[in-house]
C-alpha positions as CSV (number, residue, x, y, z in Angstrom):
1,X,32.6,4.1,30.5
2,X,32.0,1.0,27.9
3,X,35.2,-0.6,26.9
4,X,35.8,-2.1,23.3
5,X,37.3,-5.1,24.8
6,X,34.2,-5.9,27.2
7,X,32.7,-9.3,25.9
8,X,29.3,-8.4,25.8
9,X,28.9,-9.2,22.3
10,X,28.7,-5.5,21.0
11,X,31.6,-5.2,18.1
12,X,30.9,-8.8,17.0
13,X,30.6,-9.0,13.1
14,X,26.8,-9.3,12.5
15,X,25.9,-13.1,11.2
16,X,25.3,-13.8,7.4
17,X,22.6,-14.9,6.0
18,X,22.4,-18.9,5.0
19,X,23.2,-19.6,1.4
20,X,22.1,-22.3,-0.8
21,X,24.4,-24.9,-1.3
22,X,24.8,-26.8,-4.7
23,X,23.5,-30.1,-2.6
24,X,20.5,-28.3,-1.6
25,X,17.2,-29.6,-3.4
26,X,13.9,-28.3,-4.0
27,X,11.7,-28.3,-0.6
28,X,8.3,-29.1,-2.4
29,X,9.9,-32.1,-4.8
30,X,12.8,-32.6,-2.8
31,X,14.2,-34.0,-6.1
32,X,15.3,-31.0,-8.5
33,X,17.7,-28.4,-7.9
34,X,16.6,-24.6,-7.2
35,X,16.9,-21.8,-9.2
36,X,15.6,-19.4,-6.6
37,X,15.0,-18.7,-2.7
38,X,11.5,-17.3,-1.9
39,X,12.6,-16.8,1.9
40,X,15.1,-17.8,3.8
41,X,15.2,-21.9,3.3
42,X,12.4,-21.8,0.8
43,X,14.0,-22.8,-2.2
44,X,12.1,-23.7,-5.2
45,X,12.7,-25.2,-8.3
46,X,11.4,-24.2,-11.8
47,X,8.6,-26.0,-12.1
48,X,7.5,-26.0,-8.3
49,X,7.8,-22.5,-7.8
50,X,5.4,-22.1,-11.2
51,X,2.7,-24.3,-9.5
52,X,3.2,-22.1,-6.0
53,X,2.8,-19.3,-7.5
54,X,-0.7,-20.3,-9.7
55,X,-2.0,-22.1,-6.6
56,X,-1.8,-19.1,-4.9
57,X,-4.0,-16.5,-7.2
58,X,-6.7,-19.3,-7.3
59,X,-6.2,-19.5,-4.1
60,X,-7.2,-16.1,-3.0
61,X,-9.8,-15.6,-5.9
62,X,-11.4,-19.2,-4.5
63,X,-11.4,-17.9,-0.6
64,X,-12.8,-14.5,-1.0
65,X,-15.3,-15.7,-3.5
66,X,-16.1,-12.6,-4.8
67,X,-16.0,-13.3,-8.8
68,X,-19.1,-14.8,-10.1
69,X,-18.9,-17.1,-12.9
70,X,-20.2,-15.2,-16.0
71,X,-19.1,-12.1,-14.3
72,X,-17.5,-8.9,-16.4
73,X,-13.8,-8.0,-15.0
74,X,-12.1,-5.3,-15.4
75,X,-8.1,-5.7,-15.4
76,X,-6.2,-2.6,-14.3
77,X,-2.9,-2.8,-16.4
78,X,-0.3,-0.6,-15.8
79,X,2.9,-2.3,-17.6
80,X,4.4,-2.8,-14.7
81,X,5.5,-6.4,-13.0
82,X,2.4,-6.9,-10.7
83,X,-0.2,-6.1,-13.4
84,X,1.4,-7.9,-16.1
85,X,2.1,-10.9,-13.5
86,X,-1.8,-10.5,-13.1
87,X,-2.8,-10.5,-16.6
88,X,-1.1,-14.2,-17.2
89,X,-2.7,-15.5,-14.8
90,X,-5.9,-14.5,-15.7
91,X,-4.3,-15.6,-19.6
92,X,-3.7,-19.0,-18.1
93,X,-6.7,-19.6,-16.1
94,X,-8.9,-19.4,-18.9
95,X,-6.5,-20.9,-21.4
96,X,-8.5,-24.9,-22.6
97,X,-5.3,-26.5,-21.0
98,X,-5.9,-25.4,-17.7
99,X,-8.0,-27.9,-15.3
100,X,-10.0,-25.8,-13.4
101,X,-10.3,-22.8,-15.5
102,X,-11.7,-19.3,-14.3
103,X,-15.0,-18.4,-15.0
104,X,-15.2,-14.7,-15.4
105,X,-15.2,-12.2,-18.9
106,X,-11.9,-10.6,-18.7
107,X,-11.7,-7.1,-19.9
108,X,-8.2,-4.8,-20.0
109,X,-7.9,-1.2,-19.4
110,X,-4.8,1.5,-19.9
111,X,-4.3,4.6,-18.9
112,X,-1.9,6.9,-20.2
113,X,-0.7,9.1,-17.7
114,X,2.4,10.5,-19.7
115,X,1.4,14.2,-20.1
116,X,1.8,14.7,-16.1
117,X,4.8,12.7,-16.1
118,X,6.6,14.7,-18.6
119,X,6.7,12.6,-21.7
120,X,6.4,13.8,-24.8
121,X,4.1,13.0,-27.9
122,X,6.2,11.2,-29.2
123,X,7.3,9.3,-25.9
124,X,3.7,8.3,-25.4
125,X,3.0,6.9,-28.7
126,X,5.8,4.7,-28.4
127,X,4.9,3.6,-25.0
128,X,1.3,2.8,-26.2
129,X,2.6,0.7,-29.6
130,X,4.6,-1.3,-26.7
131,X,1.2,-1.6,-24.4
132,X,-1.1,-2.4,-27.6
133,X,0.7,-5.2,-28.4
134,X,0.8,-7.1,-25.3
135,X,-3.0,-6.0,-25.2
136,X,-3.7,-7.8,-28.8
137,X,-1.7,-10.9,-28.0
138,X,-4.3,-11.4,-24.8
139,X,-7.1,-11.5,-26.9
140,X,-9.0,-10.1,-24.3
141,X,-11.0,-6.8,-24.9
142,X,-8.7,-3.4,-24.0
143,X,-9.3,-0.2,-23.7
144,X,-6.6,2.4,-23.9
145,X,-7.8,5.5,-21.8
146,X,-5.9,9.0,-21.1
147,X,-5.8,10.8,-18.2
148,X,-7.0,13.7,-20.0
149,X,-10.8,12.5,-20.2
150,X,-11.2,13.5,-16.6
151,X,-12.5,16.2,-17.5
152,X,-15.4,15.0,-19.9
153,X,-16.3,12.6,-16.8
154,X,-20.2,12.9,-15.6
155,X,-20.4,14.0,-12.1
156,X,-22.4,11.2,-11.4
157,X,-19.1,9.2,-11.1
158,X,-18.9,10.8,-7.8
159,X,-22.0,9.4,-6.5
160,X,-22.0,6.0,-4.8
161,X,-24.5,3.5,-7.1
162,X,-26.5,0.9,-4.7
163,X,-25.4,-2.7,-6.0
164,X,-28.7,-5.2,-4.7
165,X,-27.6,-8.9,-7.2
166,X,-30.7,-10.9,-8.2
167,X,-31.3,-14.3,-8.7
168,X,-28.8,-16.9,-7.7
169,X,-25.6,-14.3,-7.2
170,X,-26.6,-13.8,-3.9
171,X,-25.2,-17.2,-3.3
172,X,-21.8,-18.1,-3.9
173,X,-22.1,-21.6,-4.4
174,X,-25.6,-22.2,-5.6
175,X,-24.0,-19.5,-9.0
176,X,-21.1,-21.9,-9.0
177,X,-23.7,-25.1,-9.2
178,X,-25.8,-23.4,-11.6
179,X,-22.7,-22.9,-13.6
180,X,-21.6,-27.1,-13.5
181,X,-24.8,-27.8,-14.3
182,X,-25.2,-25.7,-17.1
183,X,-21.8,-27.1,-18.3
184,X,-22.8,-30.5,-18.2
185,X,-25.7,-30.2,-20.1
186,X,-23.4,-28.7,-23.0
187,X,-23.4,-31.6,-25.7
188,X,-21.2,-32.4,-27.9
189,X,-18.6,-31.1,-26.0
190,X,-18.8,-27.2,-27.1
191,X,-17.4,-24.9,-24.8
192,X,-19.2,-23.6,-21.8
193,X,-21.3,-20.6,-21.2
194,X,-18.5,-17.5,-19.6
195,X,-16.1,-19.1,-22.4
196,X,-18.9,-19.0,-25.5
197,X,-19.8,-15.7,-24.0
198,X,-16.3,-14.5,-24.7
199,X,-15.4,-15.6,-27.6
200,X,-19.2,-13.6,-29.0
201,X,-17.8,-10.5,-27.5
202,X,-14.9,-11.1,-28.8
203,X,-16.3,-11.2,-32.4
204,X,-19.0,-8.8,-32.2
205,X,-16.7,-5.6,-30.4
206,X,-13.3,-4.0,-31.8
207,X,-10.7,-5.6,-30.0
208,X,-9.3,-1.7,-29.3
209,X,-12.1,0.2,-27.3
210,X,-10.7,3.8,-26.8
211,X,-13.9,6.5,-26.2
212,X,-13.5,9.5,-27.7
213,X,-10.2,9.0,-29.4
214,X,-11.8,7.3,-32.6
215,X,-11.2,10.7,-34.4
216,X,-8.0,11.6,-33.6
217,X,-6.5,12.2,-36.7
218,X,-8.9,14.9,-37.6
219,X,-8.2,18.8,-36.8
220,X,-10.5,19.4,-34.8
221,X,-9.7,15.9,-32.2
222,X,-6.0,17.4,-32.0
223,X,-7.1,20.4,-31.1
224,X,-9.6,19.7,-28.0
225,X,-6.7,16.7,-27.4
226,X,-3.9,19.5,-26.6
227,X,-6.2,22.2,-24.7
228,X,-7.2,19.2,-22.9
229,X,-3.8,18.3,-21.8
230,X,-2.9,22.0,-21.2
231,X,-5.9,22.2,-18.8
232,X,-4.3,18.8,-17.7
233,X,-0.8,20.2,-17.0
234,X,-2.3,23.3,-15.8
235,X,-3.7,21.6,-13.0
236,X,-1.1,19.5,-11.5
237,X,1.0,22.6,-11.9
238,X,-1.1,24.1,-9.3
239,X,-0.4,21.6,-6.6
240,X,2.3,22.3,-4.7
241,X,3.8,19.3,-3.6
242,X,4.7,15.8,-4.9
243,X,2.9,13.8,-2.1
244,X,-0.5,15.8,-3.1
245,X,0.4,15.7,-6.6
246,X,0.8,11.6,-6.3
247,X,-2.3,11.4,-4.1
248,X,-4.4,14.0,-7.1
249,X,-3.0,11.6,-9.8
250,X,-4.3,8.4,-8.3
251,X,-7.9,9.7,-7.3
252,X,-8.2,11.1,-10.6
253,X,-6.9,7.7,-12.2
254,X,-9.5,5.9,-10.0
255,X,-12.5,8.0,-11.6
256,X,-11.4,7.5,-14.8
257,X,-11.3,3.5,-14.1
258,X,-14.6,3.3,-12.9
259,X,-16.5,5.6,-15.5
260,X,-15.1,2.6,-17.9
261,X,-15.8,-0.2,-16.0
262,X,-19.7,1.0,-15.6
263,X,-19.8,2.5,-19.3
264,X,-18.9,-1.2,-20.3
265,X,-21.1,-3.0,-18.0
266,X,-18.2,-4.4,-15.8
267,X,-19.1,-5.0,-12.2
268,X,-15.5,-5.7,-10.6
269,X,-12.4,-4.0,-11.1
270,X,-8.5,-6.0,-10.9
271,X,-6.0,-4.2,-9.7
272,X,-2.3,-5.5,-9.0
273,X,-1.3,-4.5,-6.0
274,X,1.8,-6.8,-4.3
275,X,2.1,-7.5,-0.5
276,X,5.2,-5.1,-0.6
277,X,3.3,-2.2,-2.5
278,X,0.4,-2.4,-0.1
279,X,2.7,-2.4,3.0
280,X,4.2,0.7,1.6
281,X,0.7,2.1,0.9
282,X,-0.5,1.0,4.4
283,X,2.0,3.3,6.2
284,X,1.9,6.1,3.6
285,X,-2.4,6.3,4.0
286,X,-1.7,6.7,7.9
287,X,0.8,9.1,7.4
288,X,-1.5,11.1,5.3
289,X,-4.2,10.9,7.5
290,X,-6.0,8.6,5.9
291,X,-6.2,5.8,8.7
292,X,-10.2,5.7,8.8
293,X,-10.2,3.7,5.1
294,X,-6.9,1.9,5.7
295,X,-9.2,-1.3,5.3
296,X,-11.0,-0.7,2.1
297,X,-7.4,0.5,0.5
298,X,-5.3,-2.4,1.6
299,X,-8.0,-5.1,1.9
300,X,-9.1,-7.8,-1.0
301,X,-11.8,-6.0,-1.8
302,X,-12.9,-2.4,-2.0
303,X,-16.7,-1.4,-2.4
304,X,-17.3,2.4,-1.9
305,X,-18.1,2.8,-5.9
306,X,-21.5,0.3,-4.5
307,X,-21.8,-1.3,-8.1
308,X,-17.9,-1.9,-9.3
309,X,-16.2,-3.7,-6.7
310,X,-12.2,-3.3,-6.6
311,X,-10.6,-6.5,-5.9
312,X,-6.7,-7.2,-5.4
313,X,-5.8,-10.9,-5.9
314,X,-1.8,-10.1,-6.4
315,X,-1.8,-8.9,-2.5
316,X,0.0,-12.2,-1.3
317,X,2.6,-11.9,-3.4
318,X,5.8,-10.1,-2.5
319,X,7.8,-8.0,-5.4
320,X,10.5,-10.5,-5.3
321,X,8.0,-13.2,-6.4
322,X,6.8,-11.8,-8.7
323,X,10.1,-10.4,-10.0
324,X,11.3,-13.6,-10.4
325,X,7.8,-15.1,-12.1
326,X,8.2,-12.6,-14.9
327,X,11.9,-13.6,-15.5
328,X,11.5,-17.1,-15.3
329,X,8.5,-17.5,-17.4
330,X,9.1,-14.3,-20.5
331,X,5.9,-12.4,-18.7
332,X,6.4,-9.0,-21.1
333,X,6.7,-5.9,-19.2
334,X,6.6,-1.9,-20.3
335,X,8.3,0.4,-18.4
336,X,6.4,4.0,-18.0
337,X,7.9,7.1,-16.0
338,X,5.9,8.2,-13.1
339,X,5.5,11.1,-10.9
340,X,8.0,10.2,-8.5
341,X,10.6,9.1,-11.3
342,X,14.4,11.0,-10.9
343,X,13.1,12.3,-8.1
344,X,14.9,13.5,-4.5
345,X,15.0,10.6,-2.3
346,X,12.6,12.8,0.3
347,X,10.3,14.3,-2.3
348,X,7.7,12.9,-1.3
349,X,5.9,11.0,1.7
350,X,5.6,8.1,-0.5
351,X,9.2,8.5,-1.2
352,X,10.2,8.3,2.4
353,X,8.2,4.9,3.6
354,X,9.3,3.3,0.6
355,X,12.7,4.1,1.3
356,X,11.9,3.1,5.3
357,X,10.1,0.3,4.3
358,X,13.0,-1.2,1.7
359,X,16.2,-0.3,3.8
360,X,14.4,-2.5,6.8
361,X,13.4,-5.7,4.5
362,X,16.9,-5.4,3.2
363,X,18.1,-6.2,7.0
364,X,15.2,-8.1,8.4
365,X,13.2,-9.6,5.6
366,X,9.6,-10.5,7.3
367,X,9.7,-6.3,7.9
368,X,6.8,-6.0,4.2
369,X,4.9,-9.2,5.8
370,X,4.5,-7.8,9.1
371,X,3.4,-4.6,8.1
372,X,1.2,-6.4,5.7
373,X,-0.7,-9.2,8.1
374,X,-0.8,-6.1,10.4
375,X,-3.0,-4.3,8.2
376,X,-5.2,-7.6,7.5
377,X,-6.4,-7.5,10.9
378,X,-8.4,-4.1,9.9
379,X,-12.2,-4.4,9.6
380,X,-14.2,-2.2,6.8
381,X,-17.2,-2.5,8.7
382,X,-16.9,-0.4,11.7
383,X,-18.7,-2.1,15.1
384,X,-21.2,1.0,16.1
385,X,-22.2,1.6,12.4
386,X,-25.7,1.6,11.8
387,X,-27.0,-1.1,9.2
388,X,-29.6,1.4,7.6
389,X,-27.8,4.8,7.5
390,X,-25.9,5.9,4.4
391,X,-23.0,7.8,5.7
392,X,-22.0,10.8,4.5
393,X,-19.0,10.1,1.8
394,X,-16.0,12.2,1.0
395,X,-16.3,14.1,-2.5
396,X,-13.3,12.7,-4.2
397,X,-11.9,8.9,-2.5
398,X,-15.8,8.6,-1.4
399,X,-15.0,6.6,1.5
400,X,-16.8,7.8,5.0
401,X,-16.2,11.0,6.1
402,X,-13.7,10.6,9.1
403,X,-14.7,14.5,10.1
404,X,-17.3,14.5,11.8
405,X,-16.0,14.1,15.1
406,X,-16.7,15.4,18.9
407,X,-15.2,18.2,19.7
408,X,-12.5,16.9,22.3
409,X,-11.2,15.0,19.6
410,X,-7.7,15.6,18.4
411,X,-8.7,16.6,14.6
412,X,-10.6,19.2,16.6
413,X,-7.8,20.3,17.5
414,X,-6.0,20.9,14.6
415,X,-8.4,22.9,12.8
416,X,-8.7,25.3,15.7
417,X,-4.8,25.5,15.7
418,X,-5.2,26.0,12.0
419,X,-7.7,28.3,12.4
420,X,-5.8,30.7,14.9
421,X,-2.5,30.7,12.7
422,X,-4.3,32.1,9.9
423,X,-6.1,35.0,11.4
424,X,-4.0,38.4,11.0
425,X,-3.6,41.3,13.0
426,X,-4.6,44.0,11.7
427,X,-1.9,47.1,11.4
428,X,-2.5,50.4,13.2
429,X,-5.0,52.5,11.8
430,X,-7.3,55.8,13.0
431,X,-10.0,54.4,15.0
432,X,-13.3,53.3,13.5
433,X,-11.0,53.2,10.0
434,X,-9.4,51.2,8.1
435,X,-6.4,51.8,6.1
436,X,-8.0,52.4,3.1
437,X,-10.4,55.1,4.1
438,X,-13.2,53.4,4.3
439,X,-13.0,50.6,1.7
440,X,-13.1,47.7,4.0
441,X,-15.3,45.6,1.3
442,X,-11.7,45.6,-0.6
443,X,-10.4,42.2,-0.8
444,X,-6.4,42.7,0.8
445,X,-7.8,45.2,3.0
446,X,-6.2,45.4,6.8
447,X,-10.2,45.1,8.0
448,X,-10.6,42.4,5.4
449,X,-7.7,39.6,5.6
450,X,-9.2,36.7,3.4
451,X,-7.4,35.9,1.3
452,X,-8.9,35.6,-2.6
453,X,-10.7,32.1,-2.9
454,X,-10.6,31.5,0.5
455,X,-14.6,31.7,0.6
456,X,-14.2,28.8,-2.4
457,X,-11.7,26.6,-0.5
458,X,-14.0,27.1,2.9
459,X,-17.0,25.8,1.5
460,X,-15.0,22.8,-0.4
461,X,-13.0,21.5,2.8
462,X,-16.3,20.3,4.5
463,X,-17.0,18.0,2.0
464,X,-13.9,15.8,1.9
465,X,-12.1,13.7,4.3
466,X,-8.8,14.8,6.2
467,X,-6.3,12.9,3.5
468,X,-8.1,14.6,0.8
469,X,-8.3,17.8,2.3
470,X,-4.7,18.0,2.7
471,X,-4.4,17.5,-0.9
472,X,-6.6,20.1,-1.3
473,X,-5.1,22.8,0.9
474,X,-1.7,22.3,-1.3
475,X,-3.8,22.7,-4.6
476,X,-3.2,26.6,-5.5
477,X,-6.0,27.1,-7.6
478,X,-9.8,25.1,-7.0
479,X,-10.8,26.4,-10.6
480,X,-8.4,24.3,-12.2
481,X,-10.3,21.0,-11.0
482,X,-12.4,19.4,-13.6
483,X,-15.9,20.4,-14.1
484,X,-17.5,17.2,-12.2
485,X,-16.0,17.7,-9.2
486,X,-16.8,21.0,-8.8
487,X,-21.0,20.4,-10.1
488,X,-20.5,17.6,-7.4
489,X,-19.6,19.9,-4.9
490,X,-21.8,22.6,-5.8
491,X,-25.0,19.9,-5.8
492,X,-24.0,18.7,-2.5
493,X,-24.0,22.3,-0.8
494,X,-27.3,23.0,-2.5
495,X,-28.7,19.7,-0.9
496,X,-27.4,20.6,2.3
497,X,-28.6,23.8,2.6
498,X,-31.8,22.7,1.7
499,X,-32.0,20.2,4.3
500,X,-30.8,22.9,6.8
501,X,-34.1,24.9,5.9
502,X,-36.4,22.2,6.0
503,X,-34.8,20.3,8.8
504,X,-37.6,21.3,11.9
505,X,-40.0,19.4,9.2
506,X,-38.2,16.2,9.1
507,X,-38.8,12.7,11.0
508,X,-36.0,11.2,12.9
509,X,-35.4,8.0,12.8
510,X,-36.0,6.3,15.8
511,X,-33.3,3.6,17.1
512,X,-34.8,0.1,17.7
513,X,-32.5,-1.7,19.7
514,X,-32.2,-5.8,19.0
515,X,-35.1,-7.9,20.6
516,X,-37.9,-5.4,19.7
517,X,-40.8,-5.6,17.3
């Protein structure tokens, strides 16, 4: 039996972290004092940690090259830290001081997401007076968008739209020289083209850009406004859990991003997503099931939309950096309740890796950049894809579908297990009848166990990948969905079935392996 006394090191006091001494001085100047620790031994002063923390936005916009000059962004604000950490950057980058100023049209977008997360009227206009006026002193064009025009949405927002760039984009750097040399031809010293192009939009559009809510004021505007957010409210009551309700809320947020980005021409989409709040998304995705497009939801950049590219330059940056960039430097911030708010420490799977993920960094603080790098290492691209076959996408995230699988397969697996705990036995009854005396076309039945809108839910599971088939399956009531998604759906099974009758007249395509003509 172990001893307490034995010196093998097991009741010693566990060691401390290092502190920083008043002697200590910055590590980039090595002449002023800090005012903050980064990491363990990384401590910057004021002014360093400012030019670390630029450098490294232009650092990972400038790697990834993705953002053309001239280009239309989209900026995802939420009023949190990362996106209003995002937004000055952006501010400063295209600010006259700056040396090497950014090149793209900045654009801002809001949505209000307070009638599923219990605020009230009142609640929301005060959250979006707080918004608006961080939105005006930006100068940049904003749009303030609410989660109830989901349901006007076109279905074609569901359809992936083939991006093929033109011209010069299809180089990096010959659009960048293009750009100097159009800059040096300027005379006189006027501003350049992206910045001349701004400051036109700038004049020509309302600065606030909110479709459909022009008219609010009148009667009829409130009216369709609160049936709309009663068929909102309806809807997330009918999902069962907080993890599918969490998961429902950020597809349909998605959507509603993207209809604006390609109503207004934009062609890239910013969102701010930290190291630590993709780490936490990272092991939440594969917890959900979602492991196939771990790589387009954690990576730089995301393009399953085909012609509005999701990009996330805030990724390097931890929450403690950009905690203390927004304290040091006045970045304004607006706080807004979310799904998940005053909620039970395990209500959620999200919930429960955060709450991994946090107690570990608290004890061993490269735990976020571990899981992080990790997840860099994932390719979108998968090696055995062929380069000329569209792949079949899932109705609502529109990544690949990860279900078509062999039948050994472990997914396989699970559906015939699911499949064999739903059937019912039916109760004792004369032979050759049922219990209701012939009636076995009655729904309830004992010869007729499916369950009302089973038939529904059967036909929509095929078309969506596992993740979002498990928020699905926790979703009560399929006719609560907006209308696009369900046209979607029905105009996919209608082409399917289609190509099931006319699939003996089709031409296969025939492989052509590397080296032949």
């Amino acid at each position: 039996m172990c001893q307490a006394q034995e010196e093998y090191g097991g009741c010693d006091q566990p060691r401390r972290r290092p502190r920083v001494s008043c002697a200590q001085k910055c590590m980039k100047c090595k002449e002023a004092s800090p005012v903050l620790v980064i990491r363990v031994g990384d401590a910057f002063c004021k002014a360093c940690f400012r030019e670390y923390f630029v450098h490294k936005f232009r650092a990972m916009l400038g790697k990834n090259r993705a953002i053309y000059p001239g280009e239309k962004v989209l900026l995802a604000l939420s009023g949190g830290p990362a996106s209003s950490s995002m937004l000055r950057q952006v501010q400063e980058g295209l600010s006259r001081e700056t040396a090497k100023k950014l090149r793209f049209m900045p654009g801002i977008i809001y949505v209000d997401e307070g009638a599923v997360c219990g605020q009230s009227l009142a609640e929301r206009e005060k959250t979006l007076l707080q918004l608006e006026t961080v939105l005006q002193a930006s100068g940049f064009p904003y749009h303030l968008a609410h989660l109830e025009e989901v349901f006007d949405l076109p279905s074609s927002i569901l359809q992936r739209v083939p991006h093929h760039p033109a011209g010069p984009k299809d180089n990096y750097k010959e659009a960048v020289e293009g750009f100097i040399r159009q800059q040096r031809q300027e005379e006189g010293g006027g501003p350049s083209v992206p910045e001349r192009q701004i400051q036109e939009k700038l004049a020509k559009v309302s600065v606030r850009d909110a479709p459909g809510m022009e008219g609010l004021a009148a009667p009829e505007a409130r009216l369709l406004a609160a049936v709309r957010t009663e068929q909102l409210i309806r809807l997330f009551g009918s999902v069962k859990t907080l993890t599918a309700k969490e998961e429902l809320l950020q597809t349909l947020r998605n959507h509603l991003i993207l209809h604006t980005a390609r109503a207004h021409g934009y062609s890239k989409v910013m969102m701010g997503d930290s190291c630590t709040r993709l780490a936490v998304k990272l092991l939440t995705n594969l917890s959900l099931g979602r492991g196939a497009s771990l790589a387009m939801d954690t990576g730089f950049s995301d393009d399953r939309h085909g012609d509005v590219v999701v990009v996330r330059p805030m990724r390097e940056y931890s929450a403690k950096e950009i905690a203390f960039y927004n304290h040091l430097f006045g970045v304004p911030t607006v706080f807004t309740p979310a799904l998940d708010t005053k909620a039970l420490e395990k209500a959620s799977i999200h919930r429960v890796i955060e709450r991994f993920l946090y107690g570990l960094q608290a004890e061993f603080p490269s735990t976020v950049s571990t899981v992080y790098r990790t997840g860099e290492k994932l390719s979108v691209t998968p090696g055995d894809a062929g380069p000329a076959a569209e792949p079949e996408r899932c109705l609502l995230c529109l990544c690949t579908l990860d279900t078509n699988v062999e039948d050994g397969s472990a997914l396989q697996a699970i559906l015939v297990s699911e499949r064999l705990s739903q059937q019912k036995l039916p109760a004792a009854a004369p032979a050759g009848r049922g219990c209701c005396l012939g009636a076995e076309e009655q729904r309830g039945c004992c010869m007729n166990t499916t369950a009302p809108g089973a038939d529904a839910r059967a036909d929509f599971l095929p078309l969506l990948c596992y993740g979002c088939r498990l928020t699905i399956k926790d979703t009560t009531c399929l006719e609560s969905l907006p209308l696009y998604v369900r046209s979607e759906a029905e105009r996919r099974k209608r082409r399917a079935a289609m190509k099931l009758e006319i699939q003996e007249f089709l031409l296969e395509d025939e492989a052509v392996t590397p080296g032949e003509s």
